[in-house]
N, C-alpha and C positions, 0 to 999 in steps of 0.2 A: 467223232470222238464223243464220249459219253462220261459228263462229270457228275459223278453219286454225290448228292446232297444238294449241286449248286444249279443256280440257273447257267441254261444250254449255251455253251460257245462251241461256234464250227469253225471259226479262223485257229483251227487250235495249231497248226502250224505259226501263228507269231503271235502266240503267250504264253504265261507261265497262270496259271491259277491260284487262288487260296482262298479258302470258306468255311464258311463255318457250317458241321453236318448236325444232324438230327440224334439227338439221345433214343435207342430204344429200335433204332432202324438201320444199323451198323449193316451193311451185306454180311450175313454167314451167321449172325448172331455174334459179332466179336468184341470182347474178349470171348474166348471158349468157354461155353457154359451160359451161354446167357446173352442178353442185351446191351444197349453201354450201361456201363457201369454207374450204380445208383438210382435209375430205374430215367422216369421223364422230367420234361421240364417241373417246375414247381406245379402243384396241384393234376399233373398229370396233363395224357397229351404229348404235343407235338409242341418244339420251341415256337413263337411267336414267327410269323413274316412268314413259315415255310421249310425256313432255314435255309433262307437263301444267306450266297456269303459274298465273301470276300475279294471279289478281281484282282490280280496285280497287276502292272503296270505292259501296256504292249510295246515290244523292243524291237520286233523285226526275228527273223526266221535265223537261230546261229549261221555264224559264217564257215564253219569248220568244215572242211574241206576234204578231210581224213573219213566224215560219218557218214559219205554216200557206199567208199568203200567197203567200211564197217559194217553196211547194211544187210551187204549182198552175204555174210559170215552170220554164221549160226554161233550162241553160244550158251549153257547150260545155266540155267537158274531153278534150284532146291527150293521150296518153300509149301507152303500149308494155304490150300486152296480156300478164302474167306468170300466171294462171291461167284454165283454160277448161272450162266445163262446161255441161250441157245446159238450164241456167237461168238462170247467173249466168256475170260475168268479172271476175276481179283487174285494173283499169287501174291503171298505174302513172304518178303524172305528175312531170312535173320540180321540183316541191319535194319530191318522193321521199315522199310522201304514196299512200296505195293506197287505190282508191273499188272496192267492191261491186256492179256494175251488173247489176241484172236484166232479163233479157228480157221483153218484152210480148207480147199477143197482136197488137199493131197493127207491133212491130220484134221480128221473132224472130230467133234465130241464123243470120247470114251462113254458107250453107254453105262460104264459102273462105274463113273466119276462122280464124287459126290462133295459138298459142301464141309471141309472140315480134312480132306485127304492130306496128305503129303507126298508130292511128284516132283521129281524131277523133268525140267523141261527144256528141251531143246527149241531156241527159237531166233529169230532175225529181230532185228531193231529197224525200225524206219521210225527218225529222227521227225515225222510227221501228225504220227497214228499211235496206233497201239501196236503191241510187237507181235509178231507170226508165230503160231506154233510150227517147228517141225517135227517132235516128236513128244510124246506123253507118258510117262513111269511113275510105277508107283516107288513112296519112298518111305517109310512108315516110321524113320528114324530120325529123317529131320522135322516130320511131323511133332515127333516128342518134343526136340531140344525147343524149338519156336513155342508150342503149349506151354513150354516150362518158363521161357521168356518172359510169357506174355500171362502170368500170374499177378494180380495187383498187392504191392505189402501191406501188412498187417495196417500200418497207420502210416496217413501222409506224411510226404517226406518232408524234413523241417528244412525253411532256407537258413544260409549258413547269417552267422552276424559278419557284419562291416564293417569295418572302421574309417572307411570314408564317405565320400554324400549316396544318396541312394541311387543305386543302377540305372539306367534309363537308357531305352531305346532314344531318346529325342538329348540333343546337345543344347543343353540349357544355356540363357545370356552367363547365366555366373558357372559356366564351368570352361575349360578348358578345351579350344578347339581339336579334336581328331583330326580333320580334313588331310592333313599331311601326313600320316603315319604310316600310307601304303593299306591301312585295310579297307574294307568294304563302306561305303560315307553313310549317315546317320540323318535321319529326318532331321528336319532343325526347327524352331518356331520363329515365326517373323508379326509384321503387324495386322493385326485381322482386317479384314474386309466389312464396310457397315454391317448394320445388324441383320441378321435376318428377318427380325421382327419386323423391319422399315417396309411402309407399306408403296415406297417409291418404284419405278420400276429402273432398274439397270440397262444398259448396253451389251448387250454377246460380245460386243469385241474389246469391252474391259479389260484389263488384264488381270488378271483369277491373285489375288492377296495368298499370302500363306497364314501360315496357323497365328492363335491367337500369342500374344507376350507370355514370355516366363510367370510361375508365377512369385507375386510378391510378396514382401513383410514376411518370410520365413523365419515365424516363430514357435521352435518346440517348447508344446506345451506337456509335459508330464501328467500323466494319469495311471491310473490303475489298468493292470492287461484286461482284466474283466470286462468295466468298461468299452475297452476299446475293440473286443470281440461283439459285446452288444451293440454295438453301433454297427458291426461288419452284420449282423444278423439283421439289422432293420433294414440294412442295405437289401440285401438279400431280399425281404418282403414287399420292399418297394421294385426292386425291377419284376419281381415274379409279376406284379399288375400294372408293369410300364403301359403295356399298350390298351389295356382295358378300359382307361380313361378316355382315350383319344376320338375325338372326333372326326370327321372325314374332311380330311384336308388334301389343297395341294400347294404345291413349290415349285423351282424352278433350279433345275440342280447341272452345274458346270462343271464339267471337269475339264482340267489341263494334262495332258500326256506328255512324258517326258523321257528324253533318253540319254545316258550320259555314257562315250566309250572310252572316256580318261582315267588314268591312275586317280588323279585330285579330279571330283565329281567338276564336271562344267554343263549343265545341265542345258538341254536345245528341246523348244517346243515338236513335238509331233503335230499336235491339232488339238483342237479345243472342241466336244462333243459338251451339245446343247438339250435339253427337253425338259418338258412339264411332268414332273413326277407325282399320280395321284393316289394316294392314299385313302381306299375305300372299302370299308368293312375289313379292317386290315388288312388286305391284301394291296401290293405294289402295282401300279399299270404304268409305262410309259408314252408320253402325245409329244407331238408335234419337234421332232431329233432333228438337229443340225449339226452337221458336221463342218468346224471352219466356216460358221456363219448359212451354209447351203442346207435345204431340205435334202432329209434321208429318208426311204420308206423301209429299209432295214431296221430291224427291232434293235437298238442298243446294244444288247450284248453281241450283238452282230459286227457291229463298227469296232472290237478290239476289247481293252477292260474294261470292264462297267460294276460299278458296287453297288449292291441291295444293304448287307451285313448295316451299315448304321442305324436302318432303323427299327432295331432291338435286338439282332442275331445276336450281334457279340455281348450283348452288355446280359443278355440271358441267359449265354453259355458259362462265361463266368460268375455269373455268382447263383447258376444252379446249385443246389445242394449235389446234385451228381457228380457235378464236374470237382465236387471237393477242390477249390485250391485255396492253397495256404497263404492268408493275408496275414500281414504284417505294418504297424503301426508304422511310421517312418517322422513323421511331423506335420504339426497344420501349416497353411496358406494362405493365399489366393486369390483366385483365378473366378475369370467371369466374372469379376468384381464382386464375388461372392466368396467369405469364410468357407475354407475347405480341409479335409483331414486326408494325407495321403497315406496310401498303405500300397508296400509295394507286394505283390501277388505272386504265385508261380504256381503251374499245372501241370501233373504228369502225362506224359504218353497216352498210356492207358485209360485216363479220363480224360484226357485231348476230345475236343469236339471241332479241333480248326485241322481241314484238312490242306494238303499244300499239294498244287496239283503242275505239272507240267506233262506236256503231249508222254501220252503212253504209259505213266505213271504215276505216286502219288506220296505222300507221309500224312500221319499223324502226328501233330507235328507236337512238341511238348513246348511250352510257351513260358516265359516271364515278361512282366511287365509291372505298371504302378497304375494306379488311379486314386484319381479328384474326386470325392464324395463332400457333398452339400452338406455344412453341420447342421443342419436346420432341417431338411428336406430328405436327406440321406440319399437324394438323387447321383448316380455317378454325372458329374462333368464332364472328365475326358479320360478314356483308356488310352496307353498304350500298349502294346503288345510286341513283343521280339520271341520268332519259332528257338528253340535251342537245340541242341544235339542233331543236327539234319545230318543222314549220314554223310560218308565221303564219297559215293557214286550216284548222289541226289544230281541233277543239272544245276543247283540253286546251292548259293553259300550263304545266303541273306538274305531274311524275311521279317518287314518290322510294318507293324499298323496303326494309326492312333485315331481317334474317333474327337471330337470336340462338340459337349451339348450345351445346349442354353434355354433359358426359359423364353419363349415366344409367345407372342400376342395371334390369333387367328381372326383379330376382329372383334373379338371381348373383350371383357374385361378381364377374364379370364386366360391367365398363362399355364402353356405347356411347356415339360421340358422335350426337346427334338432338338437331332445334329443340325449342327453349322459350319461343320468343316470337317476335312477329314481327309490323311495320307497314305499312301500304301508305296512302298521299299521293297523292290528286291533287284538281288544282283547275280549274275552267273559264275559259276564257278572256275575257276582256270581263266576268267578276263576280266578287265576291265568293265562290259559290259553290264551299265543300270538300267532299270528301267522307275521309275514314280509318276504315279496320278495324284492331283493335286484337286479335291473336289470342295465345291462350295453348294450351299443350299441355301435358295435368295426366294424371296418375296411370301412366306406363305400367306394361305388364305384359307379361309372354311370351303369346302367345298361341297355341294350338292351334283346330282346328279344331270338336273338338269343345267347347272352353271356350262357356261361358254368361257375359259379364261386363255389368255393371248398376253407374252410375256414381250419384253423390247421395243415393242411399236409406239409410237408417236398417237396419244389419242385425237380422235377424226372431230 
């Protein structure tokens, strides 16, 4: 299985994906007419990291019983061909949903098949993969309606006002527990786990803390809209050079997997995956993987979900000038024991750069969420993020992400800001079934290339 934009996962039978893609490198050139929308990252280029993203959580292979039978049945999908290659094609269809279709030995690639068509297609679903062609038409009509769809408007869209606290994927201590209402459960924050600045070393078989406390002393402060678009614009210049400061470091990054198949979330460990994450010349490498305490010599994203996105995909994607989304002032805080100004955000579709991926196909997915920005620093602290409008023959009903940074010491005097935590939420649709990873990032340190560094052991 082959995911555009993210780093490689072959267990693509038990997970759902979601990432964050590259501006400027859409397969097909999409939207039509061009690249994504707004051209690249700030100063041009490619986002920071790769644009690697996002993993969700691994649940195990559905259990539906119905989709073997399903498989073996052909069934017609209309849409507008946005990537093409000598195996597979990106359809796109008008719930804005993207299928995977591979070619067979019995329908091979249409030699006057081209990037931008409109077909209709006959093909099988395998609940595994990507879906079979069995036959190929052209359709030059739902080409139009999808083009016309897929127009961006004139000026982004304004979010609506509220008259009660602000939206949030995450269930704050002072709000009102969901848990019982019957719908899909909501990340929550609990008490953080030491700092990650501590230059002590940890146990693997710790048990993984959840996110940091609410945050506190929520006091709206009144200001001028002006003001408070300039300070979204500083933001903005401070992520565009997040990682250009950074030194080559590494860490030591835990995640907890989790799977929940109840109405009310009751959440049971999967496994706990270990390893040394180093950060060299920006780019991500991962050493020494355990799985449940055991050496692995399987590359991470091999052992189920694994996240890259924290450190800088997402916090790049939003507040690109491409990705245009529309901040909104909400009130100061806070969090990380640092003064903070929250503004809740929202992105359309069409400048979406978070794709939401499960076996065989995919969305764009359009997102709201809020973030922590440092009054001081205009550094963001912590995203959240929740995908919206996912259609209704997505696999997935629920998708929410939250990231949590801090300033960190590498051994200087000198602090950086890097994540220290961070969730990923989704749930299937028609059951019960959740899935959340629950990631922490412990110990860093400068790192050089000749360093030798060994996290957990007892020194000799």
């Amino acid at each position: 299985m082959k995911l555009t934009f993210l780093v490689l996962v072959t267990n693509a039978a038990l997970m759902a994906q979601i990432g964050v893609g590259l501006p400027g490198q859409y397969p097909g050139q999409y939207p039509p007419g061009g690249g994504y929308p707004g051209g690249g990252y700030p100063g041009g280029g490619r986002y920071p990291n790769g644009g690697q993203g996002t993993p969700a959580p691994t649940r195990g292979s559905r259990k539906n019983t119905d989709q073997k039978s399903a498989a073996a049945q052909s069934r017609t999908y209309s849409g507008v061909i946005r990537r093409l290659d000598a195996k597979s094609f990106d359809l796109e269809l008008e719930d804005t949903r993207f299928l995977i279709v591979q070619y067979t030995d019995s329908t091979p690639k249409p030699a006057s098949l081209r990037v931008g068509d409109g077909v209709d297609v006959d093909a099988t679903e395998d609940k595994d993969a990507p879906f079979q062609a069995v036959s190929i038409k052209p359709n030059s009509e739902i080409a139009r309606v999808i083009n016309a769809n897929d127009q961006l408007p004139a000026e982004p869209e304004e979010q609506q006002e509220r008259t009660g606290p602000p939206p949030t994927i995450m269930v704050r201590r002072d709000s009102a527990s969901a848990d019982d209402d019957g719908g899909p459960p909501k990340l929550k924050r609990g008490k953080p786990a030491p700092k990650a600045s501590s230059s002590a070393q940890d146990d693997d078989t710790a048990e993984v803390a959840s996110l940091p406390p609410a945050p506190e002393q929520r006091v709206p402060t009144p200001s001028p809209a002006n003001s408070r678009q300039q300070f979204v614009e500083k933001a903005r210049e401070v992520a565009a050079t997040f990682l250009e400061g950074l030194p080559n470091y590494v860490c030591q990054e835990v995640v907890t997997r989790y799977v929940s198949e109840t109405r009310v979330p009751s959440w049971n460990v999967i496994d706990v995956v270990s390893g040394d994450m180093v950060w060299e010349e920006g780019k991500e490498s991962y050493r020494n993987i355990t799985i449940n305490g055991k050496a692995s010599k399987k590359p991470p994203e091999d052992s189920g979900a694994w996240s890259t996105g924290e450190f800088g995909t997402i916090l790049a994607a939003l507040f690109s000038p491409g990705t245009k989304a529309n901040f909104k002032y909400v009130e100061d805080a806070t969090i990380a024991r640092l003064p903070a100004s929250v503004y809740d955000f929202a992105v359309v579709r069409l400048r979406s750069a978070w794709n939401v991926h499960t076996p065989g196909q995919y969305i764009n997915a359009p997102y709201k969420g809020s973030v922590w920005i440092d009054k001081q620093s205009a550094h963001a602290l912590r995203i959240e993020m929740q995908a919206k409008d996912i259609p209704t023959e997505f696999p997935l009903v629920n998708v929410e992400t939250a990231v949590d940074y801090e300033y960190v010491t590498l051994g200087t005097p000198e602090k950086f800001l890097l994540p220290v935590h961070a969730e990923i939420l989704s749930c299937d649709r028609g059951s019960n079934e959740c899935g959340r990873n629950v990631i922490e990032f412990r110990n860093y340190h400068k790192f050089t290339g000749e360093s030798t560094i060994k996290f957990g052991e007892d020194p000799k």
